[in-house]
N, C-alpha and C positions, 0 to 999 in steps of 0.2 A: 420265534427267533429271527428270521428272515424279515417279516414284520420290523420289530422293533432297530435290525440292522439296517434298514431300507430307512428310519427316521433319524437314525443318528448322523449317516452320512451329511444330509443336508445340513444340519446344526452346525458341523464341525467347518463345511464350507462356511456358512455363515458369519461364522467367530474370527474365520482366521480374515473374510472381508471386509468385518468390522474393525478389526485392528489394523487391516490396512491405513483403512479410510481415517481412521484416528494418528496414524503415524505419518499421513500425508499431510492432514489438516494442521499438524501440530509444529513437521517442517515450512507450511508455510505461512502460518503467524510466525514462527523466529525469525524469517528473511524477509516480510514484509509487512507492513499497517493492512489490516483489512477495512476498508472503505464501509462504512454503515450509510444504508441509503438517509437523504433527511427526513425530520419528523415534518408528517404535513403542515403542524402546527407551528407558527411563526411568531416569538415574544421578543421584547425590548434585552435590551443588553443586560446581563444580571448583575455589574460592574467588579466581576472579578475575572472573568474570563479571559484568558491570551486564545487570539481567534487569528487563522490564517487565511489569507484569500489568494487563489492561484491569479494571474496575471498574464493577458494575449500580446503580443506583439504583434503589430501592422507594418505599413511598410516603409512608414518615417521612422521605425526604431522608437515610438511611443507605444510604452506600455497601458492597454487597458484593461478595466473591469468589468463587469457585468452586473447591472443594478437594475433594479424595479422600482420604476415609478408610479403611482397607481399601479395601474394592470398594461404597462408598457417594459417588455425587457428592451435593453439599452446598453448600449458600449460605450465608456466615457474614460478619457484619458484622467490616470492617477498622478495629479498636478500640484507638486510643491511649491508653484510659483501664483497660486491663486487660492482664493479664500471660496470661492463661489460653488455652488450646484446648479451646474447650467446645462439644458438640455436642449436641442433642437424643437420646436414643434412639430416638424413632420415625421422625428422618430417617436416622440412621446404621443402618441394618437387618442390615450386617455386622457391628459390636460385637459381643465376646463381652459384654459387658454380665454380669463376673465378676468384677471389680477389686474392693477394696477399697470401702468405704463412705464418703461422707464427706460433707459439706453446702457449701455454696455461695451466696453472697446477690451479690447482682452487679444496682446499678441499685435498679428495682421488682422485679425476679423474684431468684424464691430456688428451690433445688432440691436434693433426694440425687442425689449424682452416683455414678458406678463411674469408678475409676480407673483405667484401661490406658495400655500400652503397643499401639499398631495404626502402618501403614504410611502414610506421608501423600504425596499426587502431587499436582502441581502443574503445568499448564501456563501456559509462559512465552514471554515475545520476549526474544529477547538482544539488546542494546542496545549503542550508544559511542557518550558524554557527549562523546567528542574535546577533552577536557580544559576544561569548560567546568561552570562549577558546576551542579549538580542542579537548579536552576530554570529556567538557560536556554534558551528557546524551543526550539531543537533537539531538545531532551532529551525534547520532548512527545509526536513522532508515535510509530508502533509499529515495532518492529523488523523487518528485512525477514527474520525465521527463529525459527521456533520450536523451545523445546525444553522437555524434560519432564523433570521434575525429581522425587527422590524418597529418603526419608528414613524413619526412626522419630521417634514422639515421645509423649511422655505424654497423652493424651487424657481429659479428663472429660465422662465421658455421662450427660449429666441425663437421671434417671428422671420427673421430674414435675413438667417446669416450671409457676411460678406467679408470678404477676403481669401487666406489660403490655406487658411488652419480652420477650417469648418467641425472643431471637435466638442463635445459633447465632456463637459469638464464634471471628473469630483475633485473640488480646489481641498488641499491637504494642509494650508499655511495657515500661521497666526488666525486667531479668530476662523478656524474652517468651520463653514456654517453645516457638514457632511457630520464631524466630527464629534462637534458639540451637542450635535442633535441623539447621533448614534452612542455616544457617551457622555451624556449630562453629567455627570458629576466628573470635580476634576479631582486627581490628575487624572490624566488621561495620553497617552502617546501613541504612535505610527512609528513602522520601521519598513524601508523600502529592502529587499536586498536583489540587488542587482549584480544576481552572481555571472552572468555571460550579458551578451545583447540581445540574446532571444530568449533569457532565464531568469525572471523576477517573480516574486510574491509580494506582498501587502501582509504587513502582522499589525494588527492592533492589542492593545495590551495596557494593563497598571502600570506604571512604572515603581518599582521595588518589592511587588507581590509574587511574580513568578519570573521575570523577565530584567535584565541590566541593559545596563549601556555603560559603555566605556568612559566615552569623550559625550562630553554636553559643552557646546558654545551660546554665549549670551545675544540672543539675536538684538541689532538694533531696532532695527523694525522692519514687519514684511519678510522677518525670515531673512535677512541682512546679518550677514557676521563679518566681523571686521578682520583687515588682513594684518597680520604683524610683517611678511615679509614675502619677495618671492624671487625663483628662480628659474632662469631659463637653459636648459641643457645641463645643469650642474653650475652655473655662476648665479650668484646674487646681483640682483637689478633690482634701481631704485622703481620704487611701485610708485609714484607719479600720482596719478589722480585714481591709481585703482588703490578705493579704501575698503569696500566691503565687496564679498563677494556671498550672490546667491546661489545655493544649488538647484536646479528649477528641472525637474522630471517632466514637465509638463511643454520641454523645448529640446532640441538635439543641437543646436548647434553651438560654439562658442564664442560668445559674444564678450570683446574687450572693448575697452577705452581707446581713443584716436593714437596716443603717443606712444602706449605698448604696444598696439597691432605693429605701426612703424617699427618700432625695436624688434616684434619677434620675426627670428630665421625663419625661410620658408617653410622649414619642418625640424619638429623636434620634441623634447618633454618640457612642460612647464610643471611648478609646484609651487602652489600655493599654499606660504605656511602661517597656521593658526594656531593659538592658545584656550586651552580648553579651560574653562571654570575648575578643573580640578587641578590647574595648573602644570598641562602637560603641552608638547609642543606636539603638533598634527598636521601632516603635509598631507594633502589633497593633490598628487600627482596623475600625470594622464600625457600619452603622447598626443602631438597636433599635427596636420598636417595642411596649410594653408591654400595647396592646389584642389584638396576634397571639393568636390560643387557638391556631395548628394546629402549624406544624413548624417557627417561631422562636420560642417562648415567651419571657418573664421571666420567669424564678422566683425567688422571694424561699427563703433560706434561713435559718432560724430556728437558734438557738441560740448556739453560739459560732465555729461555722463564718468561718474565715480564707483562702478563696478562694473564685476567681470561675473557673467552670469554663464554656469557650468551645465551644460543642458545631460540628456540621460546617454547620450553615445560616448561622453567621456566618464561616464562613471562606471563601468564594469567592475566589477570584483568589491564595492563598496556596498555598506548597509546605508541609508538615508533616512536622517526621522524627526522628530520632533516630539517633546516634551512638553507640554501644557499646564503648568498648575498655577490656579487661579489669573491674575494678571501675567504672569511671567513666561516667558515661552522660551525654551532651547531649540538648536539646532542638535541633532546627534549626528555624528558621523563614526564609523568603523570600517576596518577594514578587513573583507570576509575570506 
């Protein structure tokens, strides 16, 4: 009797630990994603999957990512305003740094680059939008599973960069050679969302499989959307020579045409207003403030320059993306 008392105690401890442990586990998967490590194993895109990638901020207010070249990890600004996969060579230490020759001006830096083919790995969160456009709040947190993604692609490795943007680019525009490689078959789309200045992600995804978008603008070229109109503090101003305007993630400052800068007040909101392919009107608003020197500048553009190019310090609280199918490419724009 004493015996068999002396075994049951333990059991009942037991049972009543395990339901702890079961009722604690079970509070927090309801209140949070549980993170799965990734699989060691690294395959190509499966082309259905909406994938999330977190994104660092530095100290220009450039968001970047982290990518594998060969057997080199690497930081490289997530750049709407460029097509290329461009790496320093003395961060890429794996490059055979044996390709072809060829030059490069990108921004203030310019550089000879070698052009290869190398292997590109990526880690991701796989995602579901659960049918709800690309902007939608949902869409923000991280995915509860990671996976590792991996590819060829063209790769240019500057031998000498020069100038003041010394960054290590994955170019996201028209024709992105990152993109095309990572998802060959089109469509294919990006969505920036730049919920603060220190709070961005990268989503890749199908576009109409698990993921929407709102607003699609018809680029002219290079990611160029044209402007229908704009305003400065709440008045309507003739737009002059500014006809298209780029959004370029891949820059912080604001850069206008010579005759607007003159017109804008030293400080205030501008809103540039566009029309969307599904024929809705889309203001692209952002305060300014022309005494900033650090990582929201104005810049005045001299010559005969006919846009106004929106760098990443004015875009807080908006999604940024692009649409790819076949020849034709959108600009996306939302606001989160």
């Amino acid at each position: 009797m004493n015996g068999a008392g002396t075994g049951f105690y333990p059991l009942i401890v037991l049972l009543l630990l395990s339901l702890i442990l079961i009722l604690v586990v079970g509070r927090n998967k309801s209140t949070r994603p549980i993170l799965i490590a990734p699989s060691n194993t690294c395959r190509p895109y499966n082309g259905r999957d909406t994938l999330l990638i977190p994104l660092s901020r530095d100290h220009n207010n450039i968001f970047l990512m982290d990518i594998k070249i060969n057997n080199s990890w690497v930081k490289a600004a997530v750049d709407t305003g460029s097509t290329r996969l461009l790496v320093s060579g003395s961060d890429c230490v794996s490059c055979t740094k044996q390709g072809p020759i060829s030059k490069v001006a990108y921004g203030s830096q310019s550089s000879k680059v070698r052009d290869e083919v190398a292997d590109i790995t990526l880690n991701t969160f796989r995602y579901q939008c659960n049918q709800n456009i690309e902007s939608f709040p949902t869409a923000l947190p991280f995915a509860s599973d990671k996976k590792c993604l991996t590819t060829q692609a063209n790769v240019n490795v500057a031998m000498n960069f020069h100038g003041t943007s010394n960054y290590n680019i994955v170019g996201l525009n028209a024709n992105s050679v990152f993109l095309r490689a990572m998802m060959p078959v089109s469509p294919r789309a990006f969505s920036i969302h730049v919920r603060q200045l220190h709070d961005a992600s990268l989503l890749l995804y199908v576009p109409g499989m698990d993921c929407y978008v709102a607003n699609h603008f018809l680029t002219m070229d290079r990611g160029l959307v044209q402007i229908q109109g704009l305003r400065l503090n709440g008045q309507a101003i003739e737009k002059g020579h500014a006809r298209h305007v780029l959004v370029d993630t891949g820059a912080n400052a604001l850069s206008v045409p010579s005759p607007l800068y003159q017109a804008m007040p030293r400080r205030g909101k501008m809103s540039i207003e566009l029309m969307s392919v599904e024929g809705k009107p889309f203001r692209l608003a952002f305060p300014y403030d022309k005494s900033d020197g650090f990582n929201a500048q104005v810049l005045e553009t001299s010559g005969s320059s006919s846009k106004i190019i929106v760098g990443i310090t004015f875009l807080a609280g908006y999604a940024v993306g692009s649409v790819q199918q076949g020849n034709m490419n959108y600009v996306t724009l939302d606001r989160l």
